[in-house]
C-alpha atoms as a printed R data frame, in Angstrom:
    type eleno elety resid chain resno       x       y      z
1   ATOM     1    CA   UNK     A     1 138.192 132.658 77.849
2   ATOM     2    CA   UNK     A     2 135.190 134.138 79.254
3   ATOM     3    CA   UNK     A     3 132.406 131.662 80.158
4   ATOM     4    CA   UNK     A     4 129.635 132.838 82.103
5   ATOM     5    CA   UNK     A     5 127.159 135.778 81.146
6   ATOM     6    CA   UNK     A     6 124.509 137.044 83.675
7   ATOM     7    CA   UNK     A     7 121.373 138.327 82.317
8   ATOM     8    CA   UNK     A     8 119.796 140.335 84.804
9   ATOM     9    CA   UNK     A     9 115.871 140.175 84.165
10  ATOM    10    CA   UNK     A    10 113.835 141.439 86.935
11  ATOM    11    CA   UNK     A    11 112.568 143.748 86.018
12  ATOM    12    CA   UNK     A    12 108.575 144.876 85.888
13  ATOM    13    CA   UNK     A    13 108.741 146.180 82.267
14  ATOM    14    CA   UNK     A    14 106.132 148.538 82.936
15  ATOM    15    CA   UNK     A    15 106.603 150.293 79.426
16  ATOM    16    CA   UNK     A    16 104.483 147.389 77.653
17  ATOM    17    CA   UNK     A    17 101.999 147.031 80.276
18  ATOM    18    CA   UNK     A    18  99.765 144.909 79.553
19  ATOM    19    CA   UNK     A    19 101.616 142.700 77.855
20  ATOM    20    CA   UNK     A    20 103.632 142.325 80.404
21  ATOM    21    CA   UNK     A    21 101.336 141.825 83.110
22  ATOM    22    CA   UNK     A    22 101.604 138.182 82.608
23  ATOM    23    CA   UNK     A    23 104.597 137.937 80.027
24  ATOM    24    CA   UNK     A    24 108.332 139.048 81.166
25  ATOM    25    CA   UNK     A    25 109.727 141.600 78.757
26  ATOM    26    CA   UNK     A    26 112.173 139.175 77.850
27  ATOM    27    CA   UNK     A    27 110.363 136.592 76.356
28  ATOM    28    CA   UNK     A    28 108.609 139.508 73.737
29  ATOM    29    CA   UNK     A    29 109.412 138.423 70.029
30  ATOM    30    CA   UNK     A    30 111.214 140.021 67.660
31  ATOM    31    CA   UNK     A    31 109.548 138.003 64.640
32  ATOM    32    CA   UNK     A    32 109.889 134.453 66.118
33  ATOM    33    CA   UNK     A    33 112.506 134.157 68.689
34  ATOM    34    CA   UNK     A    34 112.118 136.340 71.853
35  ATOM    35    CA   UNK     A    35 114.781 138.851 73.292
36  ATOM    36    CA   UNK     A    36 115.848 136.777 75.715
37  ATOM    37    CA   UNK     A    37 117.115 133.738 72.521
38  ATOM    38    CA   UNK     A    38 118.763 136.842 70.481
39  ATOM    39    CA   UNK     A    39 120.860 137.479 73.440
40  ATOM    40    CA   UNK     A    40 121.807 133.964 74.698
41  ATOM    41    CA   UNK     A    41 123.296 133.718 70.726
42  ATOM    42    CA   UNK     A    42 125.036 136.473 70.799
43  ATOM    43    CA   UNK     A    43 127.067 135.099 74.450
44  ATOM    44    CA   UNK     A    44 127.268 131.824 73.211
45  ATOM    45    CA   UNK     A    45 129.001 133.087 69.941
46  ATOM    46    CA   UNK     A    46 131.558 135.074 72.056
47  ATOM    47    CA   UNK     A    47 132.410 131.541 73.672
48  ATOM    48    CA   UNK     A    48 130.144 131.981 76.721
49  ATOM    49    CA   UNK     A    49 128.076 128.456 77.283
50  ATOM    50    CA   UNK     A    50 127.262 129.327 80.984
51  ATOM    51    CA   UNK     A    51 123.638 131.481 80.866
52  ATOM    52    CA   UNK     A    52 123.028 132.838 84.474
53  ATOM    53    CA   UNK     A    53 119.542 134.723 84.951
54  ATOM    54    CA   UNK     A    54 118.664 136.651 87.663
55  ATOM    55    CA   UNK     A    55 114.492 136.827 87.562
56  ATOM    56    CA   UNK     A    56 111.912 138.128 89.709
57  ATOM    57    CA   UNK     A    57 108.330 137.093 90.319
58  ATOM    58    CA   UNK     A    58 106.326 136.268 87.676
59  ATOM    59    CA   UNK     A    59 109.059 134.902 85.475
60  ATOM    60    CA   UNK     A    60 109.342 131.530 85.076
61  ATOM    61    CA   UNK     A    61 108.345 131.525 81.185
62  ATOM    62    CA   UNK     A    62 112.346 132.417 81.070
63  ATOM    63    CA   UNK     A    63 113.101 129.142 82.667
64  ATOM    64    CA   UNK     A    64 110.499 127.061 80.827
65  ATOM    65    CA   UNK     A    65 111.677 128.309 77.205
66  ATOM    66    CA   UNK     A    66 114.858 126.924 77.652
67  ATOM    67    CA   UNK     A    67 113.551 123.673 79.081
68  ATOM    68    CA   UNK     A    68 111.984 120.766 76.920
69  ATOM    69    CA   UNK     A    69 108.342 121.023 76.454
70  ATOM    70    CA   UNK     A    70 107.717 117.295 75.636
71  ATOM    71    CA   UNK     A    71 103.637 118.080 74.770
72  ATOM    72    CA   UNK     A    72 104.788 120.437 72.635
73  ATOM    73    CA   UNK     A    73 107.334 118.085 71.035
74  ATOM    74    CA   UNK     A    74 105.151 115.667 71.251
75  ATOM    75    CA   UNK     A    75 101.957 116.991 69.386
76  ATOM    76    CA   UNK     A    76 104.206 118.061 66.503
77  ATOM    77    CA   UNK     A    77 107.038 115.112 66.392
78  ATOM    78    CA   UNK     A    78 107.123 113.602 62.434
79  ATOM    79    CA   UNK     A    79 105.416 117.145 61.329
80  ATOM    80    CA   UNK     A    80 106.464 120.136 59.389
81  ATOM    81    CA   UNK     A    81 106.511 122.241 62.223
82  ATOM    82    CA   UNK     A    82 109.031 120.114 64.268
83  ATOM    83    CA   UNK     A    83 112.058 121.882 62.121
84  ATOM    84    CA   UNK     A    84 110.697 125.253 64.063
85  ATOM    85    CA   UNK     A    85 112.514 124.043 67.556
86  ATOM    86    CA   UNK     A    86 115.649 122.866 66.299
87  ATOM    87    CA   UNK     A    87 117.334 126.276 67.026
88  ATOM    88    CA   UNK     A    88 116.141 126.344 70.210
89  ATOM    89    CA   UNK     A    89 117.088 122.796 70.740
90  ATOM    90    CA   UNK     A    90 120.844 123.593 69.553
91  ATOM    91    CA   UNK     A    91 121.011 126.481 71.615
92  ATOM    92    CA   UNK     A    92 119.997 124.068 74.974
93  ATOM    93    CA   UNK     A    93 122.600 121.292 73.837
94  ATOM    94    CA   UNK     A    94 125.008 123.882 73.504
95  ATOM    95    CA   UNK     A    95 124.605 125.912 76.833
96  ATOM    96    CA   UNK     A    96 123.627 125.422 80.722
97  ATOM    97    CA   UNK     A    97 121.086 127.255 82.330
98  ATOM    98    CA   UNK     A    98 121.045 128.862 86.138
99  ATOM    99    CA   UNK     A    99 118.814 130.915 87.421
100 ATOM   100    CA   UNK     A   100 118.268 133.127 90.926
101 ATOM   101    CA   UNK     A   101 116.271 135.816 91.902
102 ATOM   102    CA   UNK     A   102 116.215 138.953 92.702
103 ATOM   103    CA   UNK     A   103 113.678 139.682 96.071
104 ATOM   104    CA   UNK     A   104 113.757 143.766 95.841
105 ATOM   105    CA   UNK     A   105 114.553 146.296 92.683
106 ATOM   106    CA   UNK     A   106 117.273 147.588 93.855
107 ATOM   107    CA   UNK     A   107 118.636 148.866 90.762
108 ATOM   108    CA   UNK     A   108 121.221 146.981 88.276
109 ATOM   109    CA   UNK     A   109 123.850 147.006 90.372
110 ATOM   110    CA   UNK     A   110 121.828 145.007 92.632
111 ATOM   111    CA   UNK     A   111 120.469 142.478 90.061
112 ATOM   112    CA   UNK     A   112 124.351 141.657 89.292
113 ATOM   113    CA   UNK     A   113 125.453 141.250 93.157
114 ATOM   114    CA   UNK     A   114 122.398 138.761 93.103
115 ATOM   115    CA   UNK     A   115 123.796 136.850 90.457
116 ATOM   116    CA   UNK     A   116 127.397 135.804 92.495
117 ATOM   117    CA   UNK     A   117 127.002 132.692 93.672
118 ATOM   118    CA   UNK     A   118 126.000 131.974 89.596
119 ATOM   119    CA   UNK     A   119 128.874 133.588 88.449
120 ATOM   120    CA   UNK     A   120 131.676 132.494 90.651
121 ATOM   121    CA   UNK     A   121 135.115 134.065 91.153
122 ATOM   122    CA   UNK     A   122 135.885 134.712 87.461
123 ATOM   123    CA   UNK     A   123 135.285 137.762 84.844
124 ATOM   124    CA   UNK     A   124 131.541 137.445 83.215
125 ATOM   125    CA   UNK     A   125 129.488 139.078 80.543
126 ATOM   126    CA   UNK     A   126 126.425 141.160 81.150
127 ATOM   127    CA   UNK     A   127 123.971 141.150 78.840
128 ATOM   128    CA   UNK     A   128 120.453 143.415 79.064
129 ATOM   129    CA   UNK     A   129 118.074 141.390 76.994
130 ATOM   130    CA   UNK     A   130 116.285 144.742 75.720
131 ATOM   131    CA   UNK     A   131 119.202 146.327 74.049
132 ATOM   132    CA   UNK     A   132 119.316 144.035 71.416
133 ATOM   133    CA   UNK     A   133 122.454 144.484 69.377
134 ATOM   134    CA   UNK     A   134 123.334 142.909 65.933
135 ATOM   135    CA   UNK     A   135 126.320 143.570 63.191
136 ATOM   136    CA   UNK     A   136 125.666 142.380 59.987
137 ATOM   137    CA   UNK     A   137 129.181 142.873 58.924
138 ATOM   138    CA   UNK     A   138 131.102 140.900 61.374
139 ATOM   139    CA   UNK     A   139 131.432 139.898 65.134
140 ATOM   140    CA   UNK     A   140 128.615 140.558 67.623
141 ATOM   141    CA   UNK     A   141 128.574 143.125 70.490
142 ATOM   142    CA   UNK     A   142 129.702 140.552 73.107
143 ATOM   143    CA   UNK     A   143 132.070 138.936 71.101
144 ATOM   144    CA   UNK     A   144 134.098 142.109 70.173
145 ATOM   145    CA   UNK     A   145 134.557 142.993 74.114
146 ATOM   146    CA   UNK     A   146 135.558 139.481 74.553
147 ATOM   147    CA   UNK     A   147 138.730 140.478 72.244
148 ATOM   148    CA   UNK     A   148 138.997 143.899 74.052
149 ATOM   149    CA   UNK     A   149 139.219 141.822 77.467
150 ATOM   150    CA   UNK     A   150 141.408 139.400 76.730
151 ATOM   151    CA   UNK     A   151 144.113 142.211 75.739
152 ATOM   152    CA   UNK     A   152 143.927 144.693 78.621
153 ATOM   153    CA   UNK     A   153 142.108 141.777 81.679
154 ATOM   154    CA   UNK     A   154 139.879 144.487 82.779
155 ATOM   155    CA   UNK     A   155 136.276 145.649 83.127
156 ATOM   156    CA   UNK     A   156 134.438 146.908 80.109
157 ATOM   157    CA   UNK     A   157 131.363 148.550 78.887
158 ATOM   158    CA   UNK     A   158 129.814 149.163 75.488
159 ATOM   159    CA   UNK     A   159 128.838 152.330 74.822
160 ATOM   160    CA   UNK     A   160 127.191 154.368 71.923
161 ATOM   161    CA   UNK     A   161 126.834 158.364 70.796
162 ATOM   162    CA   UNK     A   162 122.943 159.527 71.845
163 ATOM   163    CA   UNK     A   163 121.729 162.991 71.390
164 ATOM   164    CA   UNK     A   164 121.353 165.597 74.055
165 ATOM   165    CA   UNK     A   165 117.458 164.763 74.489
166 ATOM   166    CA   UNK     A   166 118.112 161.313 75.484
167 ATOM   167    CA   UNK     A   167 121.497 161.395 77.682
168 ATOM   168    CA   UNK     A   168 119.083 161.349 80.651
169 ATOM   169    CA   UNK     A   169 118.429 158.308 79.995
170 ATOM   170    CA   UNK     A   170 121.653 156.464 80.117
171 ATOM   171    CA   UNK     A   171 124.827 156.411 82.411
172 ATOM   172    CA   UNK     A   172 127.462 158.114 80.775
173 ATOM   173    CA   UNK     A   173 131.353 158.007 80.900
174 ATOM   174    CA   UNK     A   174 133.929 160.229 79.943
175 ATOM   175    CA   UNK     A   175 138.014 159.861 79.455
176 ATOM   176    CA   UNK     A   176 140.620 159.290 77.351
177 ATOM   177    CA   UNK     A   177 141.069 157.889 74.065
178 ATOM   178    CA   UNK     A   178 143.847 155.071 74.107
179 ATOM   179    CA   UNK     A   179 143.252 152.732 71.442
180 ATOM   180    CA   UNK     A   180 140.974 153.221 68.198
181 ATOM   181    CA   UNK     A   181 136.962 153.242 69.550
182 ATOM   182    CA   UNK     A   182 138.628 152.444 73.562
183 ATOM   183    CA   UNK     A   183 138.520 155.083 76.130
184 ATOM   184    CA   UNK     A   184 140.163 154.934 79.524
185 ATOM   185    CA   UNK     A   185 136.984 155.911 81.932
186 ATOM   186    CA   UNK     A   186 138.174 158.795 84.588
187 ATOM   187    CA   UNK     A   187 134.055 159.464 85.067
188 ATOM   188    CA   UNK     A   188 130.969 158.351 84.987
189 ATOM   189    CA   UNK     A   189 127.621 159.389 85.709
190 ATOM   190    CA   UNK     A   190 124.046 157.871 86.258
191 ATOM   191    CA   UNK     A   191 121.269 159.748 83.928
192 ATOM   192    CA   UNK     A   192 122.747 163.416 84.012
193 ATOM   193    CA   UNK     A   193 120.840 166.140 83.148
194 ATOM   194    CA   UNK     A   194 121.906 167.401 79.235
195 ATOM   195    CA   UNK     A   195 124.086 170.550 80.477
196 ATOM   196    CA   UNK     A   196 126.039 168.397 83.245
197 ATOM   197    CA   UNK     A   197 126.511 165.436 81.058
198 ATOM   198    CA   UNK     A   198 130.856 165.326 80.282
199 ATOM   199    CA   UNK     A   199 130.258 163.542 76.709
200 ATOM   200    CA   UNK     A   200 127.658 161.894 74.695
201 ATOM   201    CA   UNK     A   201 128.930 158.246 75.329
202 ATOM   202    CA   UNK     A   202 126.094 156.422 77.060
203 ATOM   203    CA   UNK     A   203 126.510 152.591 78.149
204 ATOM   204    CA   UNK     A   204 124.140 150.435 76.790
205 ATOM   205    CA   UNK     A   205 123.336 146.674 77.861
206 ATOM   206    CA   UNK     A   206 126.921 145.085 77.372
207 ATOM   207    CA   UNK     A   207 129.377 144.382 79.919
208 ATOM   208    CA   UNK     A   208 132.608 142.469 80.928
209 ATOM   209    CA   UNK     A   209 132.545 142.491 84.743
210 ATOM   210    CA   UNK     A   210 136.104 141.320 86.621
211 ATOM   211    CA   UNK     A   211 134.942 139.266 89.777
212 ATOM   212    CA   UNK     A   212 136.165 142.274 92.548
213 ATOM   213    CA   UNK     A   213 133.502 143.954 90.984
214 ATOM   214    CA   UNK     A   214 131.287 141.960 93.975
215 ATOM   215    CA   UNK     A   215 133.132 143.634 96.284
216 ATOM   216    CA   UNK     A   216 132.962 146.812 95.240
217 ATOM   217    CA   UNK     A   217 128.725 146.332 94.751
218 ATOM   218    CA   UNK     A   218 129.111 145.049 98.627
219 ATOM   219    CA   UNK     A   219 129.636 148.254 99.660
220 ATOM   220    CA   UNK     A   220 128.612 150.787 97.552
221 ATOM   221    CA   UNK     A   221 125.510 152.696 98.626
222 ATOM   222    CA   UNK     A   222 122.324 153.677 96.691
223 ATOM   223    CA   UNK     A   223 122.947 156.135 94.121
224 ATOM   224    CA   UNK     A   224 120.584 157.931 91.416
225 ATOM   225    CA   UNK     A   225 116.542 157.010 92.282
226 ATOM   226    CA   UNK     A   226 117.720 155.715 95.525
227 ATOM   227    CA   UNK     A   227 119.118 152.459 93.725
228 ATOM   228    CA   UNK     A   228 122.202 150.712 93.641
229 ATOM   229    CA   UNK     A   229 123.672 151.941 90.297
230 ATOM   230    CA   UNK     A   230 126.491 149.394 88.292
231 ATOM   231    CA   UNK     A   231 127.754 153.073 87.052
232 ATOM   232    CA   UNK     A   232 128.820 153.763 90.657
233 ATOM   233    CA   UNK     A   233 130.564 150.460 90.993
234 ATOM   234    CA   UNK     A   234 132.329 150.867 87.653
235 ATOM   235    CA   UNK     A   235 133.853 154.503 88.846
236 ATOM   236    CA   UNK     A   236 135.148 152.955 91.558
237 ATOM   237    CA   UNK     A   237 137.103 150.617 89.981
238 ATOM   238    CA   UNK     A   238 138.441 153.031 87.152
239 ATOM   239    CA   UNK     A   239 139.437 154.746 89.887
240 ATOM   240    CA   UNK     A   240 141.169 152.262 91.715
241 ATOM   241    CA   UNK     A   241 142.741 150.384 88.245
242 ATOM   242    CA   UNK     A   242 140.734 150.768 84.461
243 ATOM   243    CA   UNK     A   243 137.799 150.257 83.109
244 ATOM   244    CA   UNK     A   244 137.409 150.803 79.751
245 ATOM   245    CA   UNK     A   245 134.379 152.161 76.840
246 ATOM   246    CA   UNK     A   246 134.309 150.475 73.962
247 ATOM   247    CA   UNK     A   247 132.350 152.557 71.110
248 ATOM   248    CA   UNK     A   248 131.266 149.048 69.548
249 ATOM   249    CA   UNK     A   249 130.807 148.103 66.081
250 ATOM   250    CA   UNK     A   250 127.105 147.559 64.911
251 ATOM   251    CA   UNK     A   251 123.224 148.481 65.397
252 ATOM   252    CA   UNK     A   252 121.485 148.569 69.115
253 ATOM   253    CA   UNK     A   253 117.501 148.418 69.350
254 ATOM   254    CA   UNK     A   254 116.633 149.862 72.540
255 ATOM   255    CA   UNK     A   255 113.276 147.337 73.029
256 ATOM   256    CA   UNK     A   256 112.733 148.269 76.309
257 ATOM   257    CA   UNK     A   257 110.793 151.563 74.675
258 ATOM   258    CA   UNK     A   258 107.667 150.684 72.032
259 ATOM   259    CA   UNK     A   259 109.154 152.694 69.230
260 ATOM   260    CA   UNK     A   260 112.565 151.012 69.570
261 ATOM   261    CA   UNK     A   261 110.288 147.300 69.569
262 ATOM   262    CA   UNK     A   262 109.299 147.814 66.446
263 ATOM   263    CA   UNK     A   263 112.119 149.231 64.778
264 ATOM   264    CA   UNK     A   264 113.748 146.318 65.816
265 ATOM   265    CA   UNK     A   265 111.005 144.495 64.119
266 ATOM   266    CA   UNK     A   266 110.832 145.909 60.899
267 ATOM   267    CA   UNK     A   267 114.556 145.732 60.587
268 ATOM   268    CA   UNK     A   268 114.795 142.263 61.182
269 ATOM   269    CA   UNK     A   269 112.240 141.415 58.902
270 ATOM   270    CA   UNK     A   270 113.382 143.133 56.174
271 ATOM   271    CA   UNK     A   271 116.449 141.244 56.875
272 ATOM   272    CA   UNK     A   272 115.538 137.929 56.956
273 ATOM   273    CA   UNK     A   273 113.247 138.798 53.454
274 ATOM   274    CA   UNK     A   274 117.053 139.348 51.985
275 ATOM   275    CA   UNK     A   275 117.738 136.121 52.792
């Protein structure tokens, strides 16, 4: 069983400036819950009740959200508001809460390696709070890589088909097929260019991490942008064992981008007007 997950959440989230001058990325809402509450649910229904952040300057609202506001509780105890916080209640009797930061952006790669002493030696999800991921028709992201790990006790990372204009944007893996939506990664690569990408099978914000991966971060150097890149890491252990893709089941919202904010908006309300 798999019980920590590391959210790395450092970063600047320049993309929504101004909001974001003042407000990590994290805590924008998708209707009335921000990112950062869609993905704590979706670890703590894959069994993970440990929540280890890794935050940056400027970010406490992440560690006051999931803290008891007695004002708040306070001004509206007896009302009929008060029903309002008792998801967020559940979710803080149900889980712990760690945080460290990160001093530099050093890339993802770094954000994770800054998360160790959180995460101890055991295998840990990794969960990017703006890819927010949801299937309607069974199992969440997490939850499905959770089965996929306790099979084959090795890393893996979700990963989606994008389109030739985007694949710049992503790392990207490439392999072979060994089991249904798996693939056994033999290369990966950080934000290719469209004619040197291998494949069309971009990572997105989910991964199962096996502790050596700590090591391997140790010493790998700065890749792509001069940062230390997870993708990197990840090739070195494929090389040196497996790592596998998993082409998951269900819809990603990439809300790190405007456009992909509000999709994720209007989708969810239309969704919760079905119920």
């Amino acid at each position: 069983m798999l019980n920590t997950c590391l959210f790395p959440a450092a970063g600047y989230g320049t993309r929504f400036l101004p909001a974001t001058k003042s407000l990590p990325k994290e805590m924008l809402p998708i209707l009335t819950k921000p990112l950062i509450h869609y993905g704590v649910d979706e670890a703590l229904e894959a069994g993970m009740r440990n929540m280890a952040f890794v935050t940056g300057r400027g970010k406490r609202a992440l560690e006051d959200y999931f803290d008891i506001s007695y004002e708040l509780e306070h001004q509206i105890a007896g009302s009929k508001k008060e029903y309002l916080l008792t998801e967020i209640r559940e979710l803080m009797s149900a889980c712990s809460f760690s945080f460290t930061r990160q001093n530099e952006m050093k890339g993802l790669g770094h954000a994770i390696y800054s998360g160790k002493n959180l995460v101890g030696d055991e295998a840990f999800g990794v969960i990017l709070a703006d890819d927010l991921c949801i299937n309607e028709d069974g199992a969440g992201v997490m939850s499905q890589m959770s089965a996929i790990y306790e099979k084959y006790r090795c890393s893996v990372v979700a990963v989606m088909e994008v389109n030739d204009e985007s694949i710049q944007n992503y790392g990207v893996v490439a392999g072979k097929g060994i089991d249904g939506d798996l693939v056994m990664i033999s290369d990966m690569i950080e934000k290719p260019e469209p004619a040197k990408a291998p494949t069309n099978l971009a990572i997105i914000g989910r991964y199962i991490l096996t502790p050596d991966i700590f090591e391997v971060l140790s010493t790998t150097a700065p890749g792509k942008n001069g940062e230390i890149q997870i993708t990197d890491a990840l090739l070195k252990q494929a090389q040196n064992g497996m790592v596998l893709a998993y082409k998951f089941k269900g819809k990603r919202f990439d809300c790190g981008s405007v456009a992909g904010f509000v999709e994720a908006t209007n989708y969810f309300y239309n969704l919760e007007k079905k119920c």
